[in-house]
N, C-alpha and C positions, 0 to 999 in steps of 0.2 A: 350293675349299671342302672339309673335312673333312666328314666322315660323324658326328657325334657323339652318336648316336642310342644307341652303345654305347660305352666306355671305346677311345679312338685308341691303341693301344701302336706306339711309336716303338722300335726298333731302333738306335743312335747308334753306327754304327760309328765315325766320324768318323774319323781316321786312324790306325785300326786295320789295317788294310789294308797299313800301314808301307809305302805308295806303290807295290805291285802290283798290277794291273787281273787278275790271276788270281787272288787271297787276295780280291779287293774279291768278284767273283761267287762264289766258295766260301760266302765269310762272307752274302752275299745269299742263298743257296740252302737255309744254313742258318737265317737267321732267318727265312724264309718257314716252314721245316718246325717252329721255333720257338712260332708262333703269332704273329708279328709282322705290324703292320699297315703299315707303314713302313720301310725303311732310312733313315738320315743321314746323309749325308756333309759335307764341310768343301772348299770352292770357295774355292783363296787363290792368289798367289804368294808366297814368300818375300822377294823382293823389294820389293812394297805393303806385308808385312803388319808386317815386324820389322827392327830397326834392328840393326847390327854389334853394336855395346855391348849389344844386351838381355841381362840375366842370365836363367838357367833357374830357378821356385821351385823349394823343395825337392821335392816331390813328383817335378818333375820329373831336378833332382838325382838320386834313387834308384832312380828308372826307368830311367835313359839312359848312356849314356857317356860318364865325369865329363871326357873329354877333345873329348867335341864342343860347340860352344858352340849357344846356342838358335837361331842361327841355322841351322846347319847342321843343325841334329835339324829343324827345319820345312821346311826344300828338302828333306831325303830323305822326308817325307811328303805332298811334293807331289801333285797327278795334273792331269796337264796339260790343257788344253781338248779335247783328241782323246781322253782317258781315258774322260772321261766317256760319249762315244757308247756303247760298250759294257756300260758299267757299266747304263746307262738302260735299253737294249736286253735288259739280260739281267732286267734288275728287271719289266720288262714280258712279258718270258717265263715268270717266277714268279711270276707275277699279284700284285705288291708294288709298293706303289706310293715312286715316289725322293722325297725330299726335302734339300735341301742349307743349309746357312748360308754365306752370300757374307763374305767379311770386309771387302771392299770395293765401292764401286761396279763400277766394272769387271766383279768376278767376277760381283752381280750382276747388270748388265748382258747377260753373256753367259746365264747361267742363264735369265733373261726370254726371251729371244733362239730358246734351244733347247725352251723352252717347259716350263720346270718350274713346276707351278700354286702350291705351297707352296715358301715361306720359310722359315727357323727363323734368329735373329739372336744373337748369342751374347751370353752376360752380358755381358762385358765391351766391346760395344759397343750401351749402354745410351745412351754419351756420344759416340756417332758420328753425326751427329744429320745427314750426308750423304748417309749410308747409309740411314737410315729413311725420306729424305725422298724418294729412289730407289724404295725398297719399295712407301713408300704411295702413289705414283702409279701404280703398276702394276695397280689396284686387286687384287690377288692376295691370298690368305690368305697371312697372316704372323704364326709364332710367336714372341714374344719372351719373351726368357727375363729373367728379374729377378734372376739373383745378384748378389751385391756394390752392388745399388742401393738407395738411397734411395726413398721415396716420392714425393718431389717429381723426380726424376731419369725415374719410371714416368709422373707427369704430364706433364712436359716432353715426353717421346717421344710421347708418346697425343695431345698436340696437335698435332702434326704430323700422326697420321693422319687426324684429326678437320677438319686446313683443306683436308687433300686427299680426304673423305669416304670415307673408306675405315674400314669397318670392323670387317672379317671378319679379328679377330684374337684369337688365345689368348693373355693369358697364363698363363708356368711359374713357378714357384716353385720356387726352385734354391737353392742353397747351395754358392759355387764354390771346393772342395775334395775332392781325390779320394786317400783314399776320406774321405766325411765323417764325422763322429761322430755319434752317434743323437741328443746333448743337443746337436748345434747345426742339429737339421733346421728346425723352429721352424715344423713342417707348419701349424700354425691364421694363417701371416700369408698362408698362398697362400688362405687365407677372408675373411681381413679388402682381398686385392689383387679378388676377387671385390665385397665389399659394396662397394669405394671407387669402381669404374669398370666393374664392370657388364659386364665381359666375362668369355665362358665362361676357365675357370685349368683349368690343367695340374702336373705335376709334373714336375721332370727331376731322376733319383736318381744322388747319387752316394757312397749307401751299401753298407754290403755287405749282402745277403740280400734277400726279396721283402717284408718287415715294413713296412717306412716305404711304400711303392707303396701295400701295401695300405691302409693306413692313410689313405692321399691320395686313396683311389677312393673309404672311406667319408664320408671327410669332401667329398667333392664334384667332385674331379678327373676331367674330359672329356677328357686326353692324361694319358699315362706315357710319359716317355724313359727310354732307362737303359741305357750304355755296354753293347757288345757286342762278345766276341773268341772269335774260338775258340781261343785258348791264354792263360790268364793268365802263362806264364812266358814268352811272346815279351819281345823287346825292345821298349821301344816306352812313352811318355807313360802312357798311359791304359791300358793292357791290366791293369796289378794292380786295377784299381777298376772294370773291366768284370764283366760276367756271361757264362759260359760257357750257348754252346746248350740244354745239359740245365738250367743253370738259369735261362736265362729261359723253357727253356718250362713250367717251375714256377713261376714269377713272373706269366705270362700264364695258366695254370691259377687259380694264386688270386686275381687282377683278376675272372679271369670268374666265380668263384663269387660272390663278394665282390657283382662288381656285380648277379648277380641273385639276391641274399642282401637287398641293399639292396630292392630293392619298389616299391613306391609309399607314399606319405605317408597313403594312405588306411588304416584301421581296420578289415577284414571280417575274417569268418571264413571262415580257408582250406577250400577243396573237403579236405584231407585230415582237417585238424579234425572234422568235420560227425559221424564215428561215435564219436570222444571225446566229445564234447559231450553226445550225446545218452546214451551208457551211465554219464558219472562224474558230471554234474552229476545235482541232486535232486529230487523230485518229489514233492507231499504224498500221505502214506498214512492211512489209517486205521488204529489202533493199537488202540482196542479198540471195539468191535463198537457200531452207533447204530441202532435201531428205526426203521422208517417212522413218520415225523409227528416224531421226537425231533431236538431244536436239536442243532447242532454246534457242538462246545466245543473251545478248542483243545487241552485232555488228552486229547481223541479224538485228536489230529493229530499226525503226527510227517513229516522229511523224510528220504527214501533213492534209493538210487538206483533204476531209469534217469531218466534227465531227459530222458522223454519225454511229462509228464505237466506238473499244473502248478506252478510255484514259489512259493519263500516270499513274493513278496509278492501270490498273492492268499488268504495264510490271511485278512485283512482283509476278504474277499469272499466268505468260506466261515461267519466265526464267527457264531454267532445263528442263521444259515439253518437251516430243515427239512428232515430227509432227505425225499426223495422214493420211496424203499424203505428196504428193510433193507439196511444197506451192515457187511460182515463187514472181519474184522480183513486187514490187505497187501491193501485195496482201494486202488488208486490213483485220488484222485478228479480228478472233471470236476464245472464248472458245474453242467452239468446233472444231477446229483447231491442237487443241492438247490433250493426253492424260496422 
């Protein structure tokens, strides 16, 4: 179970790492110092996950080498069941806690196995309905992510958690293009995937800058994912629509103003307020001078400042009334002023 008592920031190296167990704990070391609450990584083989014939999209096109095909660009991203020990080991020396997406049973099978408490399930296995049915017996937190899905596609999956009573699950509100355009984030449906099923939403960014994140904290997001490299010119899928170190630890600077910028839905006046209040707001005076026993008229009355006295609505409380002495002109009145 996540901590969600303050905004979760996710880390998503996912295979950034470009299949080295030495780049994976650098990149770890660094989103720790980042401000990150998480690493991610991606638990597959090439073999379960992609067929010879798969083509690469374009993104991935532009990323990679037009001469390896999608298969082979995912086996050299692998890391193998033995990878992971270390990787785990080093995350829990950086006091970071691991989290992985299985892309199939299996992987998560094994990840269960070695005892990683969170899941993360990737958009496009919204319609893997083997995979979820694996997850939700585990009874474990599981984040799942919503790109490319339908809302009835969000239902179908959530029933499955629901017949195996599980349900300590996020979800993210994704948008599966990297890097994406700012007119197709369409942040207010990760509100509407909130009112329809009731569990706490997340975001997973796959824009450029920290604007849309933030943007997803004010609107109500308990997780932020958001690709992680330390060089955007490596080779590699995902590295041009990651965030470099220095800027995700801008990215989690402005989460964390953001969300204690956000408050409470409550109405007071702030402890800093308290000496404004009292010197700019207005307080009734006396304006020209009223004899002991003489009624008070409101052309005696005017309002200035401090407002530390009392306001306009009890000149209604003051008109007609008798002075009770002589009260001179920038007297600030009281009650007991009058009888």
């Amino acid at each position: 179970m996540l901590d969600l008592t303050k905004v979760f920031v996710i880390a998503e190296i996912g295979v950034n790492h470009n299949g080295s167990v030495d780049v994976a704990k650098e990149m770890i070391s660094a989103a720790k110092l980042s401000g990150a609450d998480a690493v991610k990584f991606q638990t597959f083989t090439a073999e379960s996950l992609v067929s010879r014939g798969t083509p690469k999209v374009d993104y991935q096109e532009e990323t990679t080498d037009e001469s390896e095909s999608h298969y082979d660009m995912i086996k050299s991203l692998e890391l193998s069941h033995e990878d992971h020990y270390p990787i785990i080991e080093h995350c829990q020396l950086n006091g970071i806690q691991f989290i992985s997406t299985p892309y199939d049973v299996e992987s998560a099978r094994f990840l269960d196995k070695i005892g990683v408490g969170v899941f993360k399930t990737a958009s496009a296995d919204i319609v893997d309905l083997s995979l979820h049915k694996f997850l939700a017996g585990t009874g474990k937190t599981v984040i799942i992510s919503t790109g490319m899905a339908t809302m009835d596609e969000v239902r179908e999956v959530l029933d499955i958690y629901k017949v195996a009573n599980n349900s300590d699950i996020i979800l993210l509100h994704c948008v599966s293009n990297y890097p994406c355009r700012f007119k197709s984030l369409n942040l207010r449906a990760m509100c509407t995937l909130e009112t329809e099923f009731g569990f706490p939403v997340g975001y997973s960014d796959h824009a450029y800058g920290a604007y849309p994140a933030v943007a997803a904290v004010a609107m109500g997001a308990k997780v932020v994912e958001k690709h992680f490299t330390l060089d955007r010119k490596w080779s590699g899928p995902d590295h041009k629509a990651s965030s470099t170190p220095e800027e995700f630890k801008e990215l989690v600077k402005a989460i964390r103003i953001c969300e204690t910028s956000l408050g409470s839905p409550k109405k007071a006046v702030q402890e800093e307020e308290k000496q404004m209040r009292e010197v700019s707001r207005k307080s009734i005076f006396i304006v020209n001078p009223v004899m002991q026993g003489s009624p008070i008229r409101l052309e005696n009355l005017t309002l200035r400042r401090p407002g530390t006295g009392l306001y306009a609505k009890s000149f209604v409380d003051l008109e007609g009334k008798l002075a009770k002495y002589d009260l001179k002109a920038e007297h600030m009145m009281t009650l007991d002023d009058v009888e």
